[in-house]
C-alpha positions as CSV (number, residue, x, y, z in Angstrom):
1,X,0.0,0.0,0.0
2,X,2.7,2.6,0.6
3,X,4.5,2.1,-2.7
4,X,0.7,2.3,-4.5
5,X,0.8,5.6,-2.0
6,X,3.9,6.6,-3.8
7,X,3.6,6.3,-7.2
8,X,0.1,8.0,-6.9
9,X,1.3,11.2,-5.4
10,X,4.5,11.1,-8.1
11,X,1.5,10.2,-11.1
12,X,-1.5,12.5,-10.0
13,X,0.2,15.3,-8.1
14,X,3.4,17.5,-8.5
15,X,4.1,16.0,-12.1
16,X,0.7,16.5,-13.6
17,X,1.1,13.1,-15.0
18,X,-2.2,11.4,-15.9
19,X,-2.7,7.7,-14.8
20,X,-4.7,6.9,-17.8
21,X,-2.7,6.9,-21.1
22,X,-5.8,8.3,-22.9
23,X,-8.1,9.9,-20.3
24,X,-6.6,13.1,-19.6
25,X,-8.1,15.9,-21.9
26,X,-4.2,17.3,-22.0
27,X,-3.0,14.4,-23.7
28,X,-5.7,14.2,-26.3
29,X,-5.0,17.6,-27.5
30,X,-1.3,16.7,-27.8
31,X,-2.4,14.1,-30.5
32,X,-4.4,17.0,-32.1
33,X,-2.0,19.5,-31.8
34,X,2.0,19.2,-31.4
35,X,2.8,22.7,-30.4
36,X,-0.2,22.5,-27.6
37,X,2.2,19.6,-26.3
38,X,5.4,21.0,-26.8
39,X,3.8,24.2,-24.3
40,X,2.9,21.7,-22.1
41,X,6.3,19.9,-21.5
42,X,8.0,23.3,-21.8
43,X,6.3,24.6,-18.1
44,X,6.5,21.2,-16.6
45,X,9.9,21.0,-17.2
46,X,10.1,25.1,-16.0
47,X,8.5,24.1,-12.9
48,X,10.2,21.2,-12.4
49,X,13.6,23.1,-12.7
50,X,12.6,26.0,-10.7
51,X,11.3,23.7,-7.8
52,X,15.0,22.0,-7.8
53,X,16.8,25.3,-7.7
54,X,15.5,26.1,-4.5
55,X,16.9,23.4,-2.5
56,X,20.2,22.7,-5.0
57,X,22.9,25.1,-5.5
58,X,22.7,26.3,-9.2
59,X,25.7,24.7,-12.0
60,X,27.0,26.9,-15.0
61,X,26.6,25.0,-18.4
62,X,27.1,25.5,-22.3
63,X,23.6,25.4,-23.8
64,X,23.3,22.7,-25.9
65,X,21.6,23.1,-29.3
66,X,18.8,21.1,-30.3
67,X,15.6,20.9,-31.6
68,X,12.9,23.0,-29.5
69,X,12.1,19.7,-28.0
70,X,15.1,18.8,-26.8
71,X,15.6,22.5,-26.0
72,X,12.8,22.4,-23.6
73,X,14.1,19.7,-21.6
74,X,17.7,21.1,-21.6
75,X,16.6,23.7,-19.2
76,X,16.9,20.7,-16.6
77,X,21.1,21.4,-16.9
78,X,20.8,23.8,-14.5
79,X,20.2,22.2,-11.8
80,X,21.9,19.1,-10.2
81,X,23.4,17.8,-13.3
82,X,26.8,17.3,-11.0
83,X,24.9,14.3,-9.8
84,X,25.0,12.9,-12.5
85,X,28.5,10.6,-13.3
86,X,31.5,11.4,-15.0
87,X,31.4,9.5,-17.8
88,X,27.5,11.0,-18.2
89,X,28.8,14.2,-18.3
90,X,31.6,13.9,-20.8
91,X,29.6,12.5,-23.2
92,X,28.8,14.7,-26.3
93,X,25.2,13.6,-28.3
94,X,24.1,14.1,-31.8
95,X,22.6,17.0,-32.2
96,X,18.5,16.1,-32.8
97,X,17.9,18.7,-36.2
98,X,20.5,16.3,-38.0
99,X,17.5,13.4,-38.1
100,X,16.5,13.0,-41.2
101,X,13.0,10.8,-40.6
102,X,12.6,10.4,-44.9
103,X,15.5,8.2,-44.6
104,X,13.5,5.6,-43.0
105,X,11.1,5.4,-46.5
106,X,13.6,4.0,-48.1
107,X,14.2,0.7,-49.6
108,X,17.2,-1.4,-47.6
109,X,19.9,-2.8,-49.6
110,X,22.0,-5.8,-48.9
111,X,25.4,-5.6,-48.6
112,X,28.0,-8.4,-47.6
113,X,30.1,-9.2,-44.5
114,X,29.0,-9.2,-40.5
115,X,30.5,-6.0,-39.2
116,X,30.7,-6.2,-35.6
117,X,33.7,-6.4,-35.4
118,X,35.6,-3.0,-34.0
119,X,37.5,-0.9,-37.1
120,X,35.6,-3.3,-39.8
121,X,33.3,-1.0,-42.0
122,X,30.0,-1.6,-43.9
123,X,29.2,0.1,-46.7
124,X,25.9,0.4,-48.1
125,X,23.3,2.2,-50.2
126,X,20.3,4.8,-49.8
127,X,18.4,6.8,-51.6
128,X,16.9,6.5,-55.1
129,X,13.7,7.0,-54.3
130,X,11.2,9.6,-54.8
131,X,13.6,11.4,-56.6
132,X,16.3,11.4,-54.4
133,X,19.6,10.6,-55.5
134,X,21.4,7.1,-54.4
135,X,24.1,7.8,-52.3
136,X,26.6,5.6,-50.4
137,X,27.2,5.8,-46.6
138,X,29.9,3.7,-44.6
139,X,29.8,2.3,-41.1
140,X,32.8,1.7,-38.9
141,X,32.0,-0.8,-36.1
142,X,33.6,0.7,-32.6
143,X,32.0,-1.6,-30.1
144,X,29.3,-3.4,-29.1
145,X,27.1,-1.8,-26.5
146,X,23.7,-4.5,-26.0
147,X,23.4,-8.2,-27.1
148,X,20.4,-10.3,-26.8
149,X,18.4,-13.3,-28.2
150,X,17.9,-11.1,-31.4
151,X,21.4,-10.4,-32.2
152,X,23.6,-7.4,-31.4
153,X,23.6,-3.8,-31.1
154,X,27.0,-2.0,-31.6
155,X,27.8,1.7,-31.5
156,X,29.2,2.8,-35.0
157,X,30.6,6.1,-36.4
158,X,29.8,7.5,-40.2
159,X,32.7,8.0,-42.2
160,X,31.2,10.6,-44.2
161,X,29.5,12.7,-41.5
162,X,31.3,11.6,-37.8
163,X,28.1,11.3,-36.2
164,X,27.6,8.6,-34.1
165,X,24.8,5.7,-34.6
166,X,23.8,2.2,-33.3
167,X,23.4,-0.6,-35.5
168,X,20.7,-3.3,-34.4
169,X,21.5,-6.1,-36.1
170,X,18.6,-8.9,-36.3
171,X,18.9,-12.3,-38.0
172,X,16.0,-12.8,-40.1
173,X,14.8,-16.4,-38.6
174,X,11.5,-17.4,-40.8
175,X,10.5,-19.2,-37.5
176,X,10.0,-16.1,-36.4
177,X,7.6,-12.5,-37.3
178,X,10.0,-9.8,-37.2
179,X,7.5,-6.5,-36.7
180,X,10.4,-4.2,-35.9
181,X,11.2,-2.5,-39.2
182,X,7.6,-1.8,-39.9
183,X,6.7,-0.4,-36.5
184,X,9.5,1.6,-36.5
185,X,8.7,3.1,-40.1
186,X,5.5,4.2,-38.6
187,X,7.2,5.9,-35.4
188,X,7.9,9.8,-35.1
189,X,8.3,11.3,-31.7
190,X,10.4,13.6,-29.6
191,X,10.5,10.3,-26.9
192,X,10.7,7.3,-29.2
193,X,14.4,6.8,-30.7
194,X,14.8,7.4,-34.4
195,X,15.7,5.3,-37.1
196,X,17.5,6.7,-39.5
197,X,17.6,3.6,-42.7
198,X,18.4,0.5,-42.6
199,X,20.4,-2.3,-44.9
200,X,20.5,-6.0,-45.1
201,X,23.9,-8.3,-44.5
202,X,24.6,-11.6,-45.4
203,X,27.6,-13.6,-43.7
204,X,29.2,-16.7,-45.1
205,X,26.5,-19.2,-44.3
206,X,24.5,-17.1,-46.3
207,X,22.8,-16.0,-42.9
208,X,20.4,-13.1,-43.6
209,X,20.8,-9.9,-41.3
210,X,18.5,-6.7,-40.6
211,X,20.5,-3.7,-39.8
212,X,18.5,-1.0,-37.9
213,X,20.7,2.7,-37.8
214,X,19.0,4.4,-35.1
215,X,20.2,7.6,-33.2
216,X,22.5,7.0,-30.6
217,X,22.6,7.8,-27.3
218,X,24.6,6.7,-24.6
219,X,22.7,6.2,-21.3
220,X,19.8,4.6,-20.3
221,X,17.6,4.6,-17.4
222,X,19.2,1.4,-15.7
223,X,22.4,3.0,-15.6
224,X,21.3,6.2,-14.1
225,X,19.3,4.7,-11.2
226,X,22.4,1.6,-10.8
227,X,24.8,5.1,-10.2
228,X,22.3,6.2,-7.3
229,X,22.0,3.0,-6.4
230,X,26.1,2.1,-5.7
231,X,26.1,5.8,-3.8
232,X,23.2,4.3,-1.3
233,X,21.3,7.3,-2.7
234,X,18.0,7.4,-4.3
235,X,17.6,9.1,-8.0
236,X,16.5,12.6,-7.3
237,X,12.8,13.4,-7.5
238,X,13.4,15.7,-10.8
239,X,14.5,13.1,-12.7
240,X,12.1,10.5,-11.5
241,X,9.7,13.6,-12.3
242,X,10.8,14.4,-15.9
243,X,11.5,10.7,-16.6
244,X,7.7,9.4,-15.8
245,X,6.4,12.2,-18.2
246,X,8.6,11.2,-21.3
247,X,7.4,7.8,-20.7
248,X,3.9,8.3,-20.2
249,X,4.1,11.2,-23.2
250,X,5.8,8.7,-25.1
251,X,3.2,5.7,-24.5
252,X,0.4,7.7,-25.5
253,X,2.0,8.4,-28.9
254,X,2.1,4.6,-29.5
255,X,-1.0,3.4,-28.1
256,X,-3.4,6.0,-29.2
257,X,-1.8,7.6,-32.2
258,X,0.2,4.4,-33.8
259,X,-1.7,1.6,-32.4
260,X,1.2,-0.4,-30.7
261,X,1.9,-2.0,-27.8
262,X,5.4,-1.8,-27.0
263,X,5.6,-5.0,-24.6
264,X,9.0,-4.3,-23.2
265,X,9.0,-1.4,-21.0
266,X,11.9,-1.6,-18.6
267,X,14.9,0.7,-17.7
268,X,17.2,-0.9,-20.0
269,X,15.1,0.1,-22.7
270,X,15.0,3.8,-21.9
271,X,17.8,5.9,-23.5
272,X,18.2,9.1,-21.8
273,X,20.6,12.0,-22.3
274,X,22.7,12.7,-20.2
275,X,23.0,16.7,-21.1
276,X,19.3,17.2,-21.4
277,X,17.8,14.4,-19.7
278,X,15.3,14.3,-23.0
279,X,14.3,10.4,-22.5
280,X,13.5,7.6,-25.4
281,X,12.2,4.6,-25.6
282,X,14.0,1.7,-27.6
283,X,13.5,-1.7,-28.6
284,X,10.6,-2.1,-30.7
285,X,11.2,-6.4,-31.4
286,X,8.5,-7.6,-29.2
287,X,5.7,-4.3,-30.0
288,X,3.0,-5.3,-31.6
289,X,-0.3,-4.0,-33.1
290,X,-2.9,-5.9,-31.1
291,X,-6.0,-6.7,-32.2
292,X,-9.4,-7.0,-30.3
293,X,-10.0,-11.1,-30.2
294,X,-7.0,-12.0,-31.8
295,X,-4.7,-14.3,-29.4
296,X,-1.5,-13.0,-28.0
297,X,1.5,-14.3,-26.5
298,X,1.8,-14.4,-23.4
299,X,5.5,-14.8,-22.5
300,X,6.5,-11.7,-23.1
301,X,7.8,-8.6,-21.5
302,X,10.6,-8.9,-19.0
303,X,9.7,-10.7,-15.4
304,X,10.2,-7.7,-13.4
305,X,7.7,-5.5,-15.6
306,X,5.7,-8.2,-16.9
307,X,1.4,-7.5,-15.6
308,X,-0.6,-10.3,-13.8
309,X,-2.7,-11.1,-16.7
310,X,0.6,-12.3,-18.5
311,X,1.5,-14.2,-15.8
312,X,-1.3,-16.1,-15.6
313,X,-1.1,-16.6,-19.2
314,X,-3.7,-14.3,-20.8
315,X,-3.8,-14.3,-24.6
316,X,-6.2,-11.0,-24.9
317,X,-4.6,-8.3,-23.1
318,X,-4.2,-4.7,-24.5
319,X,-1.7,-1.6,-24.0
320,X,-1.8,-2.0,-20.1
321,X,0.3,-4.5,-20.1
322,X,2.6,-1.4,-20.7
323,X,0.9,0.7,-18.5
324,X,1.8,-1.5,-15.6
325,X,5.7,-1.4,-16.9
326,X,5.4,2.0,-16.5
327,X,4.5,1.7,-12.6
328,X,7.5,-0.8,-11.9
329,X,9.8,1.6,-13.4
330,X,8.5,4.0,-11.7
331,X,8.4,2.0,-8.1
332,X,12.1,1.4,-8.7
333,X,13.2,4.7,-9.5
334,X,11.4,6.0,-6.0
335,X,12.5,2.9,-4.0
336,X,15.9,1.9,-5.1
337,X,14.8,-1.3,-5.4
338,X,14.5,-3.8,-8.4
339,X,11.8,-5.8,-8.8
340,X,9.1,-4.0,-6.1
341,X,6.2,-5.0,-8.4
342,X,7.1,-8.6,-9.1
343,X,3.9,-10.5,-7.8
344,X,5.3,-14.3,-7.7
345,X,8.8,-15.8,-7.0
346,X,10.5,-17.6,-9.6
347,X,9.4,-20.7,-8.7
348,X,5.6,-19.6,-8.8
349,X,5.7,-18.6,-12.2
């Protein structure tokens, strides 16, 4: 009951965050209108900032340019970004006006040759499409920064440009639906990362490879509250503020907008930068676009963040399987403590 206490006060009070994705009159004219939203996250993020200042000692920063949406959220620098870590703060990100979203229209080539492998570099084609001129761009592989059942995600630097990406690369198993280059076709949002193309590899066993290049940005979530967490201190209530917003913002763009369930919500999967704290939600291989009476599965979503109607094996559940993600993240970012939500022990489930 006192954690339910907590996250209510964090959802309904200070934050003006809405409990229901789609209820809140605020969040439906966000759909309608983009700058209405942009306002919106503009004074939470001023009062958010000004609340801070008046029990932390102010810190002198560069302003970092960006897009007015990042912009907003970089007013957050202010103010306790010393509490951040080191290695957060040296960090330099991509500047967001460099995305080009068209890129993701256009038809992946293949190219040859695995290219995980640090200083190996991929070559491949885009463009030639509605009128736009083909054009080659190369990859050099630096290092790998995730892995997984699906394959690999390594951070990369363009040869023609210096900007820095991340490659997800997916085998193509015919066992298996792969929704994650459609989705993420369909995706545009301040909080949902970008995807810049994409190109298809082949190794030597003739294995067949989707390469996603998506934005890249260095921290996540996890990391920030682990950092907290080795300092016996809990992640400061601006954060946990600003953080639940982008989320909840970010949700309601794919439920109610798109039409997809992301099915994954945990802190590994929210990137977060560590200059303007701007938050985005990654990992679109298990989101789906459910459909009323048609079966689901049901092992899905990570244990820790996974709703009770999973566990018990439900086949028709909807987006509050996310919803309930959201709350666990949440509960851990107030209490320190992983797994708070988790209903059953492993045995149990």
């Amino acid at each position: 009951m006192n954690v339910m206490r907590r996250l209510k006060s964090i959802a309904s009070g200070r934050t003006s965050i809405s409990s229901d994705p789609g209820g809140d009159s605020g969040i439906k004219r966000a759909k309608v209108d983009k700058e209405l939203e942009v306002n919106g996250e503009a004074n939470l993020v001023e009062r958010s900032a000004s609340s801070l200042e008046q029990h932390m000692a102010s810190t002198s920063l560069e302003p970092v340019a960006s897009t007015s949406e990042a912009a907003t959220v970089a007013r957050t620098e202010r103010s306790g970004f010393d509490q951040l870590p080191k290695e957060m703060n040296e960090m330099r990100i991509r500047d967001e006006k460099n995305v080009n979203h068209d890129d993701k229209d256009l038809e992946p080539s293949i190219v040859n040759g695995n290219g995980t492998e640090a200083g190996q570099v991929i070559a491949t084609t885009v463009g030639g499409r509605n009128g736009q001129p083909k054009q080659t761009i190369s990859y050099m592989a630096e290092r790998v920064v995730g892995t997984g059942s699906f394959g690999v995600v390594f951070q990369a630097k363009c040869l023609e440009t210096g900007d820095s990406v991340a490659i997800k690369k997916v085998l193509q198993d015919k066992r298996y639906k792969n929704r994650e280059l459609q989705i993420m076709r369909l995706l545009n949002h301040p909080n949902v990362v970008s995807l810049k193309h994409c190109f298809f590899s082949t190794t030597e066993k003739d294995e067949l490879y989707l390469n996603l290049v998506l934005e890249y940005i260095s921290e996540t979530v996890y990391r920030v509250s682990k950092h907290y967490t080795r300092m016996n201190q809990h992640v400061p209530i601006l954060y946990v503020q600003l953080y639940t917003y982008q989320i909840c913002r970010a949700l309601n763009y794919l439920h109610h907008v798109v039409g997809v369930c992301h099915r994954d919500i945990k802190p590994q999967n929210l990137l977060v930068n560590p200059h303007t704290h701007q938050l985005k939600i990654c990992d679109f291989g298990s989101a789906k676009m459910l459909v009323p009476g048609e079966p689901n599965i049901s092992y899905i979503c990570s244990r820790y963040y996974r709703a009770p109607e999973l566990i018990f094996g439900a086949t028709e559940y909807t987006t509050a399987i996310d919803m309930w993600s959201i709350g666990c993240v949440l509960a851990e970012l107030l209490l320190g403590q992983v797994g708070v939500c988790f209903l059953f022990s492993s045995e149990s489930v």
